[in-house]
N, C-alpha and C positions, 0 to 999 in steps of 0.2 A: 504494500500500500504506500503510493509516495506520497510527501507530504500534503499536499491538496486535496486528496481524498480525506485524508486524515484530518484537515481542519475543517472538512464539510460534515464529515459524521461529529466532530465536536460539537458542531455550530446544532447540529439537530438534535442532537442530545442535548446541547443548553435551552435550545427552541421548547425543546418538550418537557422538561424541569421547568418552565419560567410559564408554561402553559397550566402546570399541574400546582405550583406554588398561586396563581392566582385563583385557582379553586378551591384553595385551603381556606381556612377556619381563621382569622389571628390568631384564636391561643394556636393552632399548630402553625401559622407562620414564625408564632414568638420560640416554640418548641425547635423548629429547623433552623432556625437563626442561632439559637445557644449553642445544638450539634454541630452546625458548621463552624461556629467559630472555634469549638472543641477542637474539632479536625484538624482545620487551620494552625491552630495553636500545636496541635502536635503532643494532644496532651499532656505538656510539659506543666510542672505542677511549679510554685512557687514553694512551695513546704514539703516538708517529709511528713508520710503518711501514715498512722496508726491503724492496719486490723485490726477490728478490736468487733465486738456483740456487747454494746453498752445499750441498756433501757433508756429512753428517751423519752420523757413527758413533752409536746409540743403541742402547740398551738397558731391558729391562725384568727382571724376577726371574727371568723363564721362558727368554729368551733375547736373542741382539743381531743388530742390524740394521745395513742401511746404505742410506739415501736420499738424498734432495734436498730442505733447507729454502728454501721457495717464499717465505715474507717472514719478518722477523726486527724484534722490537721490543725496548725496554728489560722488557715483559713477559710475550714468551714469543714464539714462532716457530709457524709452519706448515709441517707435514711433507709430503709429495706420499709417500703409498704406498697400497699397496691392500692393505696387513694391517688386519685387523681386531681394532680392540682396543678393551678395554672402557672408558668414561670413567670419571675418579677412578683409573686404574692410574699408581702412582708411574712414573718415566721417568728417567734417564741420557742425554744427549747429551755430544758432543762432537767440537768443530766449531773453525775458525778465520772468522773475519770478512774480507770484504778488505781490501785494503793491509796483510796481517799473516800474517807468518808462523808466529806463536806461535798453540796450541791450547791452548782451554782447555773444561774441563768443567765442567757447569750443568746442575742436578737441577729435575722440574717434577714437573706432571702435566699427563696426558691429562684437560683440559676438554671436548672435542668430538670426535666421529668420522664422519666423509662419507667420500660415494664415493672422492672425488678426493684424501682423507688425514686427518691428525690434526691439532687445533689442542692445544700444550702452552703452560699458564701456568707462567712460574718459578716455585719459590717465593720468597718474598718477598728473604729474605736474601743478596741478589746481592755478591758481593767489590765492593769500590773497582775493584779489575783490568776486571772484568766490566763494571760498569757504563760504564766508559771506554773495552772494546773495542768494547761495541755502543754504545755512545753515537758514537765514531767512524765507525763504519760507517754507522748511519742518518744523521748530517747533513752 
């Protein structure tokens, strides 16, 4: 295939992605927007990552929950449930770390939403406290 074949099948495969994205929903526009940029980024994480199966009380405007955060970082965690929620909805947790008996609560949002749960970024303004529970936990 030389190259001009090769940018016409791109070009129609971008044609039919930009066909199928305007028939989308916004939440799944906002859903395909956070994946891609995932991609894009190369999943490159800014923090080290904690496996962990920590109980998670959370909360959103509409109502609260209770799961299992799957990993835990200095900027944000992964939730394992199968609600469905929209990305960019502010978020409530509150959880404790191991080795620690003390709980504490840390406001984010919903960046991502899959099958298998939700990914929440903190926001930025983490306590001194906080940053030194999960900083403990991950290393």
């Amino acid at each position: 295939m030389d190259s001009s074949q090769l940018s016409e099948k791109e070009d129609a495969i971008t044609e039919k992605v930009m066909e199928l994205v305007k028939q989308a929903s916004l939440d799944q526009k906002k859903d395909l927007l956070a994946t891609l940029t995932e991609w894009i980024k190369g999943n490159q994480r800014n923090d080290a990552r904690l496996s962990c199966m920590l109980s998670v009380d959370y909360s959103t405007k509409d109502r609260a929950y209770k799961d299992f955060i799957q990993n835990l970082s200095n900027g944000g965690v992964f939730i394992d449930t199968r609600e469905p929620f929209a990305v960019g909805k502010d978020i409530s947790l509150t959880f404790s770390v191991p080795n620690s008996e003390n709980h504490f609560k840390i406001s984010g949002e919903i960046i991502r939403n899959q099958k298998d749960g939700i990914a929440v970024q903190f926001y930025k303004k983490l306590s001194g406290y906080q940053k030194q529970m999960i900083q403990s936990a991950i290393t």
